[in-house]
NUZA-767206 format. One line per 8 residues: for each residue x, y, z of N, C-alpha, C, O. Coordinates in nm, 3 decimals. Layout:
BEGIN
X/Y/Z/X/Y/Z/X/Y/Z/X/Y/Z  ... $
END
This chain:
BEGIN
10.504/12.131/11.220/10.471/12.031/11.120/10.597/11.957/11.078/10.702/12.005/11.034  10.559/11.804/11.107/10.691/11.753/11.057/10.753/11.770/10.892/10.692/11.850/10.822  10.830/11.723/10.851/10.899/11.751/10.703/10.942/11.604/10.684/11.039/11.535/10.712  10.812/11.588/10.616/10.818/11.423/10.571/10.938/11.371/10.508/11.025/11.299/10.556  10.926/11.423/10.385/11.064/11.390/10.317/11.169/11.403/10.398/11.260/11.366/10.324  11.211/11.426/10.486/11.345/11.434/10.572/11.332/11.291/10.651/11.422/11.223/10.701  11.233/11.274/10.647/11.219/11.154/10.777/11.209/11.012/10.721/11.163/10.994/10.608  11.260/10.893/10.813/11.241/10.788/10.759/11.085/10.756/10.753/10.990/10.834/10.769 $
11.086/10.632/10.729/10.936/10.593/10.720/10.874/10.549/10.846/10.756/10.572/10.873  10.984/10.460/10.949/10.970/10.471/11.081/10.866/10.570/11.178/10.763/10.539/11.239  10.940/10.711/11.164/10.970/10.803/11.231/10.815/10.890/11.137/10.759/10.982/11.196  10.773/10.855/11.023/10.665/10.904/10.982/10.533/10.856/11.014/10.430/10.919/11.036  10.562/10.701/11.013/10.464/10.624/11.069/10.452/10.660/11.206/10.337/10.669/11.248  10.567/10.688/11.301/10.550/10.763/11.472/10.441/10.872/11.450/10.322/10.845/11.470  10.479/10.984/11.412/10.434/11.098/11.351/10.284/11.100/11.298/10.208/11.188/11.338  10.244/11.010/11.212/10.116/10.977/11.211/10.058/10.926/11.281/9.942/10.964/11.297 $
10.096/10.840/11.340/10.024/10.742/11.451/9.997/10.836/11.597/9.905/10.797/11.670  10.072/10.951/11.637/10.084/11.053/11.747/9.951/11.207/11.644/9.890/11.289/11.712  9.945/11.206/11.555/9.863/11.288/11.509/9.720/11.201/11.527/9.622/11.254/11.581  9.716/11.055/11.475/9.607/10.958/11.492/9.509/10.999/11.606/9.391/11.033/11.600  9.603/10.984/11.724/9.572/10.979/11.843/9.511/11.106/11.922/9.448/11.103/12.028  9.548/11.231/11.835/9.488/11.369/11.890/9.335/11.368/11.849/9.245/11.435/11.900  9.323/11.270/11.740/9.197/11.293/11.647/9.111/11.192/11.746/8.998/11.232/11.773  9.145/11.090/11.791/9.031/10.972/11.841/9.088/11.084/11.951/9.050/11.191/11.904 $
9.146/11.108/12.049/9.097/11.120/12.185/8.994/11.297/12.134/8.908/11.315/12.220  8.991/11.405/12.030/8.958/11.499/12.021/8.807/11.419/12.000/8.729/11.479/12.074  8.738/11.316/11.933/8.655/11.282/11.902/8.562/11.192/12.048/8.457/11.127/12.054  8.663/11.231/12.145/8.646/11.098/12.288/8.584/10.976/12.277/8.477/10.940/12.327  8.713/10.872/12.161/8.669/10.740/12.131/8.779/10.678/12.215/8.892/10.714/12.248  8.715/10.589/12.233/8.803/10.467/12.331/8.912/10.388/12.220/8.896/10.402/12.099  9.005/10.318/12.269/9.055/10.286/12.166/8.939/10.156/12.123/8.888/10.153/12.011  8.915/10.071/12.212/8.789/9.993/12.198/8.687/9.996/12.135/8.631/9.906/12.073 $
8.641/10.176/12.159/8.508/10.201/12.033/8.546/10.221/11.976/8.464/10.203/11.886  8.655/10.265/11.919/8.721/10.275/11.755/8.743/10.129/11.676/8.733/10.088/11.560  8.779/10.076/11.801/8.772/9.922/11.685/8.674/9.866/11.648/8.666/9.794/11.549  8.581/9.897/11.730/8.451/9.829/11.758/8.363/9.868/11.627/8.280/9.790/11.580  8.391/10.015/11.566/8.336/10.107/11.495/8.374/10.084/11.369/8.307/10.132/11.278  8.545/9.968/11.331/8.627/9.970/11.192/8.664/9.855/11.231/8.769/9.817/11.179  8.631/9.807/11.282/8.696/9.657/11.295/8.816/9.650/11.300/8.858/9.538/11.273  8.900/9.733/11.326/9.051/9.743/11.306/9.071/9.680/11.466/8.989/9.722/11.548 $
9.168/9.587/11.513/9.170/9.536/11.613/9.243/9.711/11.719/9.287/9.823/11.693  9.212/9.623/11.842/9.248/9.732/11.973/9.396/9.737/11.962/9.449/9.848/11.961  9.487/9.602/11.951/9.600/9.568/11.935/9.680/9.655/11.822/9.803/9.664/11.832  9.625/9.705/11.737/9.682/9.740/11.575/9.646/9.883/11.595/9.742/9.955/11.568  9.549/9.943/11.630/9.561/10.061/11.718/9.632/10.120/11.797/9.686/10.229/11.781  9.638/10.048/11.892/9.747/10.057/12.007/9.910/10.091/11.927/9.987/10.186/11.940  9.916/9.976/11.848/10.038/9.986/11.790/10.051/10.156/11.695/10.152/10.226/11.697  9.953/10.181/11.638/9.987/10.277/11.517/10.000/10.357/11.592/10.076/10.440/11.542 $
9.957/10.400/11.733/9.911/10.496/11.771/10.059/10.543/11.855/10.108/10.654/11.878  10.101/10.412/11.886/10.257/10.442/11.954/10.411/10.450/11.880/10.528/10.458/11.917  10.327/10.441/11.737/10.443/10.397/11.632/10.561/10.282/11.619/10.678/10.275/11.582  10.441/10.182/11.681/10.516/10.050/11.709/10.446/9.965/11.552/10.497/9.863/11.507  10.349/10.019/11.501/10.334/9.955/11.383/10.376/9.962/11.282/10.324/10.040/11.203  10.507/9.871/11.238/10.567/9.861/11.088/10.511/9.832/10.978/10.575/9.830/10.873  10.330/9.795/10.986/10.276/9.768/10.860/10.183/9.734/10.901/10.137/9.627/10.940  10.133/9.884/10.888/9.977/9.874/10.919/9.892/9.878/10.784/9.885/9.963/10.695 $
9.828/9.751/10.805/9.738/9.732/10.602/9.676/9.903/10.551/9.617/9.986/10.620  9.704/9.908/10.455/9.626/10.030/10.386/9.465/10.026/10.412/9.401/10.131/10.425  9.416/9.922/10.418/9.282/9.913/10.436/9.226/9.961/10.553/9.127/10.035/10.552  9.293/9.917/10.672/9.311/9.951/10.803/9.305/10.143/10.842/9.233/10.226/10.899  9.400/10.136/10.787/9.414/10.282/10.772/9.320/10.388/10.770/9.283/10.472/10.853  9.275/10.349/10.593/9.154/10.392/10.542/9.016/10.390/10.639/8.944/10.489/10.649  8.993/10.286/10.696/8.884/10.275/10.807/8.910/10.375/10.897/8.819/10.452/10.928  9.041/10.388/10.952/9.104/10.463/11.091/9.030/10.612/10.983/8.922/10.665/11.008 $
9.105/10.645/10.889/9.042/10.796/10.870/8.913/10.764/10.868/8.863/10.818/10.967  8.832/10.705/10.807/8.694/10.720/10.792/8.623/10.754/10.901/8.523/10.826/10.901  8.695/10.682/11.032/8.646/10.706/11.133/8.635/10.797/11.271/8.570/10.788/11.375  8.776/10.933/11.191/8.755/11.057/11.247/8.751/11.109/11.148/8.804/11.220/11.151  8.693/11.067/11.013/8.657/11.205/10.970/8.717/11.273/10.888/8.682/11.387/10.858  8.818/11.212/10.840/8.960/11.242/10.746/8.962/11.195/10.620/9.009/11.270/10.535  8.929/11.105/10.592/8.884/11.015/10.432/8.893/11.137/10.336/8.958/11.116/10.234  8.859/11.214/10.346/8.835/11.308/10.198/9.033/11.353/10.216/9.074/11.393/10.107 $
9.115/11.352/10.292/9.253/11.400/10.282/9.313/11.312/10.184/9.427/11.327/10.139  9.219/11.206/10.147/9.364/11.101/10.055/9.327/11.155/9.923/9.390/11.101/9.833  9.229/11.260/9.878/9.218/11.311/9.815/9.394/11.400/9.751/9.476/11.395/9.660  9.362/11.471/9.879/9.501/11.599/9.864/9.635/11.466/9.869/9.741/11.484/9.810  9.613/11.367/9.930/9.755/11.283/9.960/9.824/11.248/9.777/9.935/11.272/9.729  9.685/11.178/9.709/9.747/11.182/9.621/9.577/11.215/9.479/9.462/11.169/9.476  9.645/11.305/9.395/9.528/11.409/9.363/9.515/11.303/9.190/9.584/11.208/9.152  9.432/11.351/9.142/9.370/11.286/9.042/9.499/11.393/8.955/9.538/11.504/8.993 $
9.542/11.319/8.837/9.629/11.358/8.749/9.552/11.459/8.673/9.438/11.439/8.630  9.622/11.573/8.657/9.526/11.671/8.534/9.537/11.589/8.374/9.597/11.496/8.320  9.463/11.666/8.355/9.413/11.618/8.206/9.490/11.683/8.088/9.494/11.806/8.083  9.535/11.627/8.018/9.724/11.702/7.909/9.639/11.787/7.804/9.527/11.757/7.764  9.698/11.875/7.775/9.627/11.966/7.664/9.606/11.891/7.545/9.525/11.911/7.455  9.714/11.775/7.563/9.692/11.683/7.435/9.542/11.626/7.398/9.472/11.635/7.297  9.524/11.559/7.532/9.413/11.456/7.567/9.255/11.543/7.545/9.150/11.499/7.498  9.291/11.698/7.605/9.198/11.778/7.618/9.106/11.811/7.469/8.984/11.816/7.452 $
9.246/11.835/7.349/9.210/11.858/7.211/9.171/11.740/7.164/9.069/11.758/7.098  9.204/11.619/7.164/9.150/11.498/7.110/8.991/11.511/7.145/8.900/11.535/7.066  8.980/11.486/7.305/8.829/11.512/7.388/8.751/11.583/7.272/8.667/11.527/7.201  8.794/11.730/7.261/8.681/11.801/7.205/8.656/11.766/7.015/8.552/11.777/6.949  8.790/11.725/6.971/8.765/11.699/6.820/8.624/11.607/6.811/8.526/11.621/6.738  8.660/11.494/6.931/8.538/11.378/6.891/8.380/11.448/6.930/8.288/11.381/6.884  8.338/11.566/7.003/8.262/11.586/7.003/8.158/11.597/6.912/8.196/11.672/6.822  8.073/11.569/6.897/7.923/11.607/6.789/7.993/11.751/6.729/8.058/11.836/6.791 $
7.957/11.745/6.592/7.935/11.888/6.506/7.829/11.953/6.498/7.805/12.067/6.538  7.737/11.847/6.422/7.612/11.828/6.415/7.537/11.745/6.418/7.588/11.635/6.440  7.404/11.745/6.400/7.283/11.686/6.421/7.297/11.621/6.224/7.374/11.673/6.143  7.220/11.526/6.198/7.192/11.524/6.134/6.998/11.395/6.123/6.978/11.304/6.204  6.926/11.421/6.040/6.814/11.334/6.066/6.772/11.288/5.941/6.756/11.376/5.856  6.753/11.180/5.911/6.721/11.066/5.781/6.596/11.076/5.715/6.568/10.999/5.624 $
END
């Protein structure tokens, strides 16, 4: 496993784009039916996949996981912030006490 933080962004984008590629050929998509499937061009594929792409759109991306199957990882990539003990005690003060009826 590479060690991201050590690496440029170059050399991460290689790294992903060579992991990319285990996933579409493990899934036996063409690079063609993958575009065909995300609209992501054959060309921009090609590129990520050889780590010739310096800026590949986030959107792009997002399609590329969706389309082996990976989408739920940007979960773990970057995680929903916990909730501060501060925020937590405010939360429950405003809750209902009681009922009351007129």
């Amino acid at each position: 496993m590479a060690r991201f933080k050590e690496l440029s962004a170059q050399l991460i984008i290689k790294e992903l784009g060579l992991r990319f590629k285990g996933y579409r050929v493990e899934m036996d998509l063409t690079q063609k039916e993958l575009s065909d499937k995300t609209g992501v061009s054959v060309q921009t594929i090609r590129r990520f996949e050889t780590g010739s792409a310096m800026s590949l759109g986030f959107a792009n991306f997002i399609e590329l996981l969706r389309a082996v199957g990976l989408i739920d990882n940007l979960d773990e990539t970057l995680p929903e912030l916990p909730i501060s003990a501060a925020v937590l005690a405010s939360l429950d003060s405003k809750k209902k006490q009681r009922v009351r009826h007129h």
